[in-house]
N, C-alpha and C positions, 0 to 999 in steps of 0.2 A: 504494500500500500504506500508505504512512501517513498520505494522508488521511482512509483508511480505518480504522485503528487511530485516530488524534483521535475521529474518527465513531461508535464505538465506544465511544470511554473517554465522550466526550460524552455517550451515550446511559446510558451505567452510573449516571452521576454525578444522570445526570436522576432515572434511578429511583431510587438511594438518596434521593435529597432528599422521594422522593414518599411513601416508606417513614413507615410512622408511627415518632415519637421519641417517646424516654424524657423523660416530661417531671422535669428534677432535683431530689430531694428537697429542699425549706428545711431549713433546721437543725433539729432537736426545741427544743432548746436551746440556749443561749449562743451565739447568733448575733452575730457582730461586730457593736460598736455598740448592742446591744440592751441594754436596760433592766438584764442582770444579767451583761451580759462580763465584770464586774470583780470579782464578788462569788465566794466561796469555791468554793460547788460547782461553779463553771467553771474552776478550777486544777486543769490534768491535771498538776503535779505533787504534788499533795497524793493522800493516800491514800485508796483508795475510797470506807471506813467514815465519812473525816472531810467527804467531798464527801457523802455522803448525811445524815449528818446537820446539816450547816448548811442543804442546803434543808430538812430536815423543819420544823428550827425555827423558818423562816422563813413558815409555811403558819398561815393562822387554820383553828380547827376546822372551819370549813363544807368551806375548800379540802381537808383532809386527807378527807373521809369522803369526797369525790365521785373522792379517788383510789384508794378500795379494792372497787371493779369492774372491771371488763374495760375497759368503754370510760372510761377513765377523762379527766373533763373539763381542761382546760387551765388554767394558772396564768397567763392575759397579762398581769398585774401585774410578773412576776416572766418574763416571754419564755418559758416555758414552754407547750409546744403539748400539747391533746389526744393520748394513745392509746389504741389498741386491742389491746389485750395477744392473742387469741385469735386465731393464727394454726396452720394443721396442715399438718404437711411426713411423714406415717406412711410412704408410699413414694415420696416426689416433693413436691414442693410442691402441695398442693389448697387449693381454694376452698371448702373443707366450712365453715371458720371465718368471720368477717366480717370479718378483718386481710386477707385476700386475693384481690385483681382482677384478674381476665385480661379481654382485650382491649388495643386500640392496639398498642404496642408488647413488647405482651408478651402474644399469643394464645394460650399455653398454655407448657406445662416436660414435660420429660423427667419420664414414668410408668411407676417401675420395676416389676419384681413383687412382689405382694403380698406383707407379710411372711412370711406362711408356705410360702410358695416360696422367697424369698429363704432363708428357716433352713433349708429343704431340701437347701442348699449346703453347709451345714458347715463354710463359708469365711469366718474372721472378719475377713479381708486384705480379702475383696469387701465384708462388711457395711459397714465403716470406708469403704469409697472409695463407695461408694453415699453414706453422708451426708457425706460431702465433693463430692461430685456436688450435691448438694440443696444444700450448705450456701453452693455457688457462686451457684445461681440463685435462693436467697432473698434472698441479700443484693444480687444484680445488681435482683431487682425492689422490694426497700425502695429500694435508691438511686432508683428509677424511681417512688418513692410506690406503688407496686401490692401491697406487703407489709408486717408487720412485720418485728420480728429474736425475739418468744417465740413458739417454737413447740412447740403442747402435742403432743408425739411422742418419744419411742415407746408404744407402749403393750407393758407387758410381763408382763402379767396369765397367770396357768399355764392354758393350754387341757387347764382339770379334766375338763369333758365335754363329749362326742362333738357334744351338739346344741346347743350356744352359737353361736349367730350371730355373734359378732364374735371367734370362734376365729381366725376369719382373720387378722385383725387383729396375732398374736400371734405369737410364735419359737415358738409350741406348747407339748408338755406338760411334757417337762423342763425342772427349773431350771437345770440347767448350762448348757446351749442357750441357755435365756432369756437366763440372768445374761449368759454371752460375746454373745450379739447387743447386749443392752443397751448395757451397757461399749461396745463397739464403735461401734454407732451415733451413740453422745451424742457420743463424741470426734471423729468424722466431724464429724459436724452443728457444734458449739461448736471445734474445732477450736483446741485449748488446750493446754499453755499461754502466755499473750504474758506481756509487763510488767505486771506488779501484778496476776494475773490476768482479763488480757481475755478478751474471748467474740466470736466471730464470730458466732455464734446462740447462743441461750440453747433450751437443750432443757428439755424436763420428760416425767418418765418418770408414768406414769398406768396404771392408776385405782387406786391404794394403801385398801385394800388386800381380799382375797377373793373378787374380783368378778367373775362369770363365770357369773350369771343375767341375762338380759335379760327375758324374757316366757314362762312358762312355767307350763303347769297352772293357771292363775288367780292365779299369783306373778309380782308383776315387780318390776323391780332400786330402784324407787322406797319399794317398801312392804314391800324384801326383811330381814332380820335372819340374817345370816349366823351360825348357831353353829358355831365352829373351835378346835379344839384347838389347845392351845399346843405340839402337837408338831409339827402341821400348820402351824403360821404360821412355826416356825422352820426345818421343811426343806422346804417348798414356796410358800407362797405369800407368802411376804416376802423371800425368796433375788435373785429378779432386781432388788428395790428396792434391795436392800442394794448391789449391786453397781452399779447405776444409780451411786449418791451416792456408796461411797466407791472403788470401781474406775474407771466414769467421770468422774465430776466432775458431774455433773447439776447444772443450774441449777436446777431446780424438780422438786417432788411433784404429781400431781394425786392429792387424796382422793375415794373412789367416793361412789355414791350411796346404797348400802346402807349396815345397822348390821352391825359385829362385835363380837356375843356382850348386843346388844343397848344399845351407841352408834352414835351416827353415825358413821361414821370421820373427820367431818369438824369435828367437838369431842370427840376423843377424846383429849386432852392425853398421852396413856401415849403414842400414838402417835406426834402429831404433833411435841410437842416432850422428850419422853422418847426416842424411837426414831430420827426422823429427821432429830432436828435435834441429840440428845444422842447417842445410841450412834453413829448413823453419818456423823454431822459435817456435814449438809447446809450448802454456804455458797450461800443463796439464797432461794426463796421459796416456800411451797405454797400454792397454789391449789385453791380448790374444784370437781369437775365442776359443767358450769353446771346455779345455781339447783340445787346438794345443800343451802343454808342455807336455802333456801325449803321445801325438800321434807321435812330434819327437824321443819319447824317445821309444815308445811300439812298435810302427808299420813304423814308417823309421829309428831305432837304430841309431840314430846321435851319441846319445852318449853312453857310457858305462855301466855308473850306473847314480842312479837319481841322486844321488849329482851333478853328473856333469850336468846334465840337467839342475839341478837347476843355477850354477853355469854360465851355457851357458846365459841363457835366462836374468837371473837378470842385469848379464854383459854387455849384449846388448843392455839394456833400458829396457828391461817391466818393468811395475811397477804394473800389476794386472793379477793373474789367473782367467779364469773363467774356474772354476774346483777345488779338492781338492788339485792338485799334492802339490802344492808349500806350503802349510797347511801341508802337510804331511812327505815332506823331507826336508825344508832349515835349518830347526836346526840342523840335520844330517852333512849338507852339511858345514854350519859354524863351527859346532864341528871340520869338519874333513883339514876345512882349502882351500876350495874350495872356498868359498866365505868369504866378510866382514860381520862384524856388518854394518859397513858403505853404505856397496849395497845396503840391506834391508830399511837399513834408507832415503837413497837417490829415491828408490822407494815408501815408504809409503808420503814422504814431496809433492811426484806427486799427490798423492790420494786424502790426508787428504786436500792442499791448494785447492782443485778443491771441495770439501764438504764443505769447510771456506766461498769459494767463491757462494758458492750457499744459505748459510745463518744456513748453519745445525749446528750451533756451536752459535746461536745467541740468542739462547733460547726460547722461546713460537713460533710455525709457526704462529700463530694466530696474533701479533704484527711485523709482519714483511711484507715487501711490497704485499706480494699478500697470506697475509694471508685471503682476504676476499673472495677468489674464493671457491665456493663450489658445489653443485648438481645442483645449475643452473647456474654453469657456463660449462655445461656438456650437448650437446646435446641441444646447443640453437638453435631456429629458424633462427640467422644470420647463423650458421654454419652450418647448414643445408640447407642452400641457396646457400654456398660456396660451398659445396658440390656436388651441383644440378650445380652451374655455371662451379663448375671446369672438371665435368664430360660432358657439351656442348662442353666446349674449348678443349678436349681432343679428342673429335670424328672427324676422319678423311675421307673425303668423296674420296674414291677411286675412283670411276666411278660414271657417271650421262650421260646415254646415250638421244639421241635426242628425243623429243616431236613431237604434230603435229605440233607446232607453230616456231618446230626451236632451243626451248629453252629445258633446261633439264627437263627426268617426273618428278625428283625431283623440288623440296618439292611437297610430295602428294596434293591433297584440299580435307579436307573433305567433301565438298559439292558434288564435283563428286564420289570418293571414300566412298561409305557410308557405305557398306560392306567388311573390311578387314579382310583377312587368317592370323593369327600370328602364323608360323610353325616353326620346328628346337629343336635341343635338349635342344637349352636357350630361347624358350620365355615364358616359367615361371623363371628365373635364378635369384636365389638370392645371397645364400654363393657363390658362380663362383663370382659374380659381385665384392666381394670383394677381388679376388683372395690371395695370399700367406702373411705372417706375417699382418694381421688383426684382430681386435676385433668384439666386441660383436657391431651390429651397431642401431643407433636409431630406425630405420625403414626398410625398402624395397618397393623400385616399380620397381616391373618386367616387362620388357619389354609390356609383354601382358596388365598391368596395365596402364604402360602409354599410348599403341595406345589407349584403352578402352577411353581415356578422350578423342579424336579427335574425333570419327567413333562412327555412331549410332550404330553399332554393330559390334563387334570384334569376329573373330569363331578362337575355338583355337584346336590345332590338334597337337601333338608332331611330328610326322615325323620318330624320332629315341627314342629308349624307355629310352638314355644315351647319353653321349657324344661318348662310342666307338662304337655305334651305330653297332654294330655285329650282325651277324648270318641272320638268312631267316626270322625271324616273326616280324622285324623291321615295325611298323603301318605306312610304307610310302604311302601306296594306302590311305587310310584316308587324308591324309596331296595333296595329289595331288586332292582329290573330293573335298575336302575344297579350295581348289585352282581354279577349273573351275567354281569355284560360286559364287566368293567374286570380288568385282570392283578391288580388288588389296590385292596383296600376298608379306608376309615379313619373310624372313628366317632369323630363327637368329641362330647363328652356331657357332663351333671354336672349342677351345679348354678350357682343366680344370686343373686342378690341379693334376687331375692320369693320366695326360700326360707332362705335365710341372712342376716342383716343385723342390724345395731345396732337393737334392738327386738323382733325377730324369730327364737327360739328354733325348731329345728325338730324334729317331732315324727317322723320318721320318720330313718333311716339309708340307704333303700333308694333308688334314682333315682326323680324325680319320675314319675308318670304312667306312661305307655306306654314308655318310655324301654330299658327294658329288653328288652320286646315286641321293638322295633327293633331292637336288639341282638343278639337269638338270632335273629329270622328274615333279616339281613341274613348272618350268619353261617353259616346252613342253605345259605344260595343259591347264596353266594358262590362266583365259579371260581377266587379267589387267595386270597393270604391277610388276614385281618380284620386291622386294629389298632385298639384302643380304647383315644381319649385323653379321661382326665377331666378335667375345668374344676372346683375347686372347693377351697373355703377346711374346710371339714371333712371327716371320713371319713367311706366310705361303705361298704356293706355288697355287695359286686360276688362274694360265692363263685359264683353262678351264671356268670360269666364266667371268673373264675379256673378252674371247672372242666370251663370247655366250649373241648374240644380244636381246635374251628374258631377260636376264638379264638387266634390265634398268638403277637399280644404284646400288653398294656397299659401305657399309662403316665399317669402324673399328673403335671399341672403347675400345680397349683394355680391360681389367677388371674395371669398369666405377665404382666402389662405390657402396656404398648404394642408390643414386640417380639413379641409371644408367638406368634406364627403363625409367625414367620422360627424362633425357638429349637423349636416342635413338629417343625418340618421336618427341621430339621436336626439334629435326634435319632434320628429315621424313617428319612433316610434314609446314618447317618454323617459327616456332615459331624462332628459331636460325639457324643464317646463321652460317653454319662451315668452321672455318678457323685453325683446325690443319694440323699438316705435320708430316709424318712419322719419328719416331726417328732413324729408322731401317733399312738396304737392306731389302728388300723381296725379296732374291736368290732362283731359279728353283732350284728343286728337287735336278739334278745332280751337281748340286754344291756340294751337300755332297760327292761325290766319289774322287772328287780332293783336299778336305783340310780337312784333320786327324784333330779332337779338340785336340791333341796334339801338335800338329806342331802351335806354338804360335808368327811364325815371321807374320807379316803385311805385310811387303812387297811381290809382285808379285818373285816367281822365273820361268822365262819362260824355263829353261832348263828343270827343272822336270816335271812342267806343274802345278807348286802349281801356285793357282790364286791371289792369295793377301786377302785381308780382309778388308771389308769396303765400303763406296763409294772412302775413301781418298786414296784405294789403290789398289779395286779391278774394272777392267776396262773391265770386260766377260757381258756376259747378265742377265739380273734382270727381274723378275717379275715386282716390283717396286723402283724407286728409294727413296734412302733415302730425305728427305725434301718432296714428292709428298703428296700433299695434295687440294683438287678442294672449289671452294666456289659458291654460286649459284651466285653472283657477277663475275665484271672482274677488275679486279685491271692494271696498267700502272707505270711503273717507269722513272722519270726524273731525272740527276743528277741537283742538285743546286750547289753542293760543292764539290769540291776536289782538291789536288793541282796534278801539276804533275810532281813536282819532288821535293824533300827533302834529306838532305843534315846527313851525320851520324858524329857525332863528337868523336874523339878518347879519350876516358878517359886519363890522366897524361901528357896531354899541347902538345905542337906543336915537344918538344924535343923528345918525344916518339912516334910520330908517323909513323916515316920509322920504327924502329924495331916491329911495333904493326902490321905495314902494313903486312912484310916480315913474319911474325906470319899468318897472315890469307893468303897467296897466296894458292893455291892447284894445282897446276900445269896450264900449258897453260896460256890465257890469263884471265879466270874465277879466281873471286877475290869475298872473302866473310868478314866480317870482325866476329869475334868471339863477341857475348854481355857480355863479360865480360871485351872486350875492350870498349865496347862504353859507353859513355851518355844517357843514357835510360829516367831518369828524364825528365818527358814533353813531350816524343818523340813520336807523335804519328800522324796520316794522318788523317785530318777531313772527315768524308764521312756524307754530308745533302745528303738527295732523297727524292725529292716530289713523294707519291703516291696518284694516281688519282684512284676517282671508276669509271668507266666508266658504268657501267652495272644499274639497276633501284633497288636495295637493299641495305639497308645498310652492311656494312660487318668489320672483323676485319682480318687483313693480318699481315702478319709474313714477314716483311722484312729482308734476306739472305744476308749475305754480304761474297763472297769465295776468297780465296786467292789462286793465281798459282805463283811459287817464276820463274827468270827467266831461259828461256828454256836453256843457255848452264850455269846453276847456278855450282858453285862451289862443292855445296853439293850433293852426291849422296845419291839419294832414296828421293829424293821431295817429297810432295804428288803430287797427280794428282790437285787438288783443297782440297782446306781446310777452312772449315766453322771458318772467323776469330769475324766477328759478327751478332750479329741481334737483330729484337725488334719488337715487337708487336702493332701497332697503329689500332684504330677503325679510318672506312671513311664513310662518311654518302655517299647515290646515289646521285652520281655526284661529289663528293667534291673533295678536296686536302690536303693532311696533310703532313706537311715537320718530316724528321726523321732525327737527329740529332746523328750521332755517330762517334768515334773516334778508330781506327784499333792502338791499341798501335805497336811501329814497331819492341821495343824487342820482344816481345810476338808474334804479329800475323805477323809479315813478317821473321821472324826468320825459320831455319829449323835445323832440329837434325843431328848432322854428325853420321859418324857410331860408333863414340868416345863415343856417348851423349853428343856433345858439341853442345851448340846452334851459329847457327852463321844468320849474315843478308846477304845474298846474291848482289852484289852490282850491279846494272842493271835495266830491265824494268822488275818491277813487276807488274802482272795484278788481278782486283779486279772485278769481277764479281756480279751482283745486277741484279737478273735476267735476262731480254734481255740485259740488258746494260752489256757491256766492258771497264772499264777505267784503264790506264794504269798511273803507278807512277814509274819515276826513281830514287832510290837511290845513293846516291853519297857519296864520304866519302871525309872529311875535309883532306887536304893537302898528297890527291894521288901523287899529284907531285914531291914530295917534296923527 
């Protein structure tokens, strides 16, 4: 026996040796011994600010220009190495960027769900351990040279409309959503704060700002000119930034590639260093989407010649190309008196202190706090569980039609069901499952994989021979004979990536091709009951399903990961009770004829017949609503907490309060007061709600908390409601779990004038928590007066 056991560890030891290794990163910088150990910017006890600026000082102008690209070249006078700033970690660490190499010892990473499954969860405990998951195996593969540590993710851009191809990409349509995913993620991922503030990764939140055309109608996002209201940019599409930089801590901005209101956003100084680097305190650097200084200059002629391009951009705050331009003309452009030495250097102090702060100047990675992550800290079985969890929490149960007992057919049983159809053009889906900016993934379980573990026998039948399932020789007769034979049939459907994707706007709502075809004649045939799962980063326009009673149940799981066959399953058939909720309208078809992806206002105009956008603004008909999401439980809300009326207090004493008041009147008797007059600090309306399960499952619920400001409010263009908070609690069957949250009243009872000013409405405001209505009146300290 224990020669045997020797025999054994022997043979183990052979094969780990044989296993490819991490080969160990060199130092970036200040490598013992090297040319600049002694000199300032390699003192970790001196202060960030002042480590960055003694290397700037040290750099002749050629060195400085060739470091405001991406790949930026190496100083070996000064032992400074080459990098490559453009790495993407959106749900996982991918290889989309040129910072990131899979192979040898690092053959792929843990591939979560696509963001918009992930915000499907409404879990901001999960988003957070998701980029602390990622932010393990980035840093295990920079140790391993296979990465960098800036990674340009998240992207938190508002999914305005239905047919934007890189919807997916995004927490969806609300800000609040957005803003809490953002917030969330960066601290996952940068995992802050250390000493002097360090970064485990440097996040950067993108594409700043409006941008949510890619190619559409003969417009695309290069040659696009966003016109937006300044009520629109302060309660929709600058919300998740804001929160990015000063809720999370964001390391960086990426500016988009379109103009707002006719600049670039990317020399738009109001923005870049009025907004982001003044109002909301960015400590770090922005970055251009790659080659937008080429694209203002090439293809919307902003400006004249590159100098000035140059000239424009540096002006406005970037501090980084991604692309050559800026490498290739700012010496020009300095020569010529267009720009400082000073610019340059005020941009690189952005860069270099945000590389200080991640440790790249502190000599051996290997001696530094997470020098010890390596190959297996890559695609570990916790993170592969996270993956598997976060893709249940992400699946949205649309419909769950009646049983014989009353209750829904879902969750199948495999005892009755022993025999299941797995049809559609995803139930083998693998690369789909990880849809757009992803890596290489640990594994796959295909849908058909994971029924296969419930059911004595799974028949599998494609249905469509693709996702645009075209033409007449489509194998849907197969897919319906497997269907009148099997105790129970499951379509799994959607859409892909040559329908939705970064560049590619789609023109339709409805399922590709025949898709549908397949759908109702599998359902006709059927001797059990249908379930239909969609695969897919946008909504889609499924009432033909929704209203057809063979259809039992639906669900959506967006592009679910590498797990995403094991989490379908295990929704189907109980293993996990589902409790997502749509991030997204799901708007009818003819929605698309009344709002141009140009026409970029939110609000409703009922003169033209434009509908508005949103749930917070469009009030027509929907497929489904945004937040719809069913659970095989029933949940109940009670208020515990709330008060019902709170009081605003005027910023600069009792003396200022008639001219602050006279400041917020807006004619009539409606009276708002501006947050920039009030006391914000502390200010905020308790909301406890006990939720009860009432049903015999345990389940986990997504408590909604919406704000409506008052009906004759001050401010024109309210929303209709607005999602001000919410939170996720698990209830076991039967129980009660109190939810504790607080509605800040600058923040979420505020509304945007058409100024962009935020003001608080002074009246009865009403808070919606499901069936419940509770109303709060604000008041403001010495009205009388």
């Amino acid at each position: 026996m224990r020669r045997r056991a020797i025999l054994l560890l022997l043979l183990l030891l052979l094969a780990a040796s044989s296993a490819p290794a991490a080969t160990a990163r060199a130092p970036f910088a200040c490598a013992p011994g090297g040319p600049a150990a002694s000199l300032p910017f390699c003192r970790r006890s001196l202060p960030v600010q002042a480590r960055a600026r003694d290397l700037v000082s040290r750099l002749t102008r050629a060195e400085k220009v060739r470091l405001l690209v991406n790949n930026a070249a190496g100083v070996p006078r000064l032992g400074v190495s080459g990098y490559e700033w453009w790495s993407e970690a959106l749900h996982g660490v991918s290889d989309t960027g040129p910072g990131v190499r899979f192979g040898g010892a690092f053959p792929g990473a843990t591939a979560f769900p696509q963001v918009i499954g992930a915000a499907a969860a409404l879990n901001a405990t999960l988003w957070e351990l998701i980029g602390r998951a990622v932010s393990d195996e980035a840093r295990a593969m920079y140790n391993g040279g296979a990465a960098g540590l800036t990674f340009w993710s998240p992207n938190v851009n508002i999914f305005r409309d239905p047919r934007w191809g890189r919807g997916q990409e995004t927490p969806g349509e609300d800000p609040a959503v957005s803003s809490r995913y953002a917030a969330a993620y960066v601290r996952g991922l940068q995992q802050q704060p250390y000493a002097g503030g360090r970064l485990k990764l440097a996040a950067c939140c993108k594409h700043f700002t409006a941008y949510d055309l890619d190619r559409w109608g003969g417009t695309d996002r290069f040659h696009f000119n966003a016109v937006v209201a300044p009520q629109d940019l302060e309660d929709t599409f600058n919300v998740p930034f804001r929160a990015c930089v000063a809720d999370g801590g964001a390391a960086a901005v990426m500016c988009s590639y379109n103009q707002v209101n006719g600049v670039p956003t990317c020399a738009d100084e109001a923005f870049l260093k009025g907004t982001i680097r003044g109002k909301w305190g960015l400590d770090g650097y922005i970055v251009s989407d790659c080659d937008s200084v080429d694209v203002f200059f090439r293809d919307q002629h902003y400006t004249r010649t590159t100098e000035d391009a140059v000239a424009a951009t540096l002006r406005a705050g970037l501090d980084l190309d991604c692309g050559p331009f800026l490498a290739q003309y700012t010496e020009a452009a300095v020569a010529a008196g267009k720009v400082s030495d000073a610019d340059v250097d005020a941009a690189l102090l952005n860069t270099v202190a945000v590389q200080v702060r991640l440790g790249m100047f502190d000599g051996d990675p290997a001696a530094g706090p997470f020098g010890h992550l390596g190959p297996r800290d890559v695609c570990t079985p916790a993170h592969q569980e996270l993956a598997l969890e976060a893709a249940r929490q992400g699946v949205v149960l649309l419909k769950n039609g009646r049983g014989k007992h009353r209750a829904g057919v879902l969750p199948l049983r495999p005892a009755t069901h022993r025999v299941v159809a797995v049809v559609g053009p995803h139930a083998e889906a693998t690369v789909v499952m990880i849809g757009n900016y992803a890596g290489k993934p640990c594994r796959y379980t295909t849908p058909l994989q994971g029924v296969a573990r419930y059911v004595k026998q799974a028949v599998h039948q494609a249905g469509c021979t693709d996702v645009a399932c075209a033409g007449s020789q489509q194998p849907i007769a197969a897919a319906v004979d497997a269907a009148r034979r099997a105790d129970a049939t499951i379509v799994v459907a959607g859409l892909d990536q040559k329908v939705e994707a970064e560049g590619l706007d789609r023109s339709s709502l409805l399922l590709p091709g025949r898709q549908a075809e397949l759908i109702s004649a599998v359902a006709k045939a059927a001797k059990g009951p249908v379930i239909l799962v969609l695969m897919s980063g946008g909504p889609i326009d499924i009432a033909f399903a929704l209203n057809d009673p063979r259809i039992a149940g639906i669900l959506w799981a967006g592009y679910p990961g590498q797990a995403g066959g094991q989490a379908i399953a295990d929704v189907i058939f109980g293993h996990h009770n589902p409790g997502g909720k749509l991030p997204m309208t799901w708007y009818p078809q003819d929605y698309l004829q009344k709002a141009p992806m140009t026409n970029m206002a939110m609000r409703a105009n009922p003169k033209s017949g434009y509908p508005g956008r949103t749930y917070r603004f469009y009030t027509g008909p929907t497929v489904l609503p945004f937040g719809h999401g069913l659970s095989y439980t029933q949940f109940t809300h009670s208020l515990a907490h709330a008060p019902a009326q709170l009081t605003v207090q005027l910023a600069g004493g009792h003396a200022a309060a008639t001219s602050l008041l006279n400041a917020t009147r807006s004619g009539g008797s409606a009276r708002a007061v501006r947050v920039a007059h009030a006391r914000c600090e502390g200010l905020a309306v308790p909301v406890h709600v006990d939720v009860r399960n009432v049903g015999g499952r345990d389940g986990a619920h997504a408590v909604l908390v919406y704000h409506a400001a008052p009906r004759s409010a001050a401010v024109a263009g309210a929303p209709a409601r607005q999602l001000v908070a919410f939170e996720k609690v698990h209830v076991p069957a039967g129980g009660v779990a109190r939810v504790e949250m607080a509605v800040g009243v600058c923040e979420g009872l505020s509304v945007a004038d058409r100024d962009g000013v935020r003001r608080i409405p002074v009246g009865e405001h009403s808070l919606m928590i499901g069936e419940l209505t509770h109303s709060v009146t604000i008041g403001v300290e010495q009205l009388g007066v």
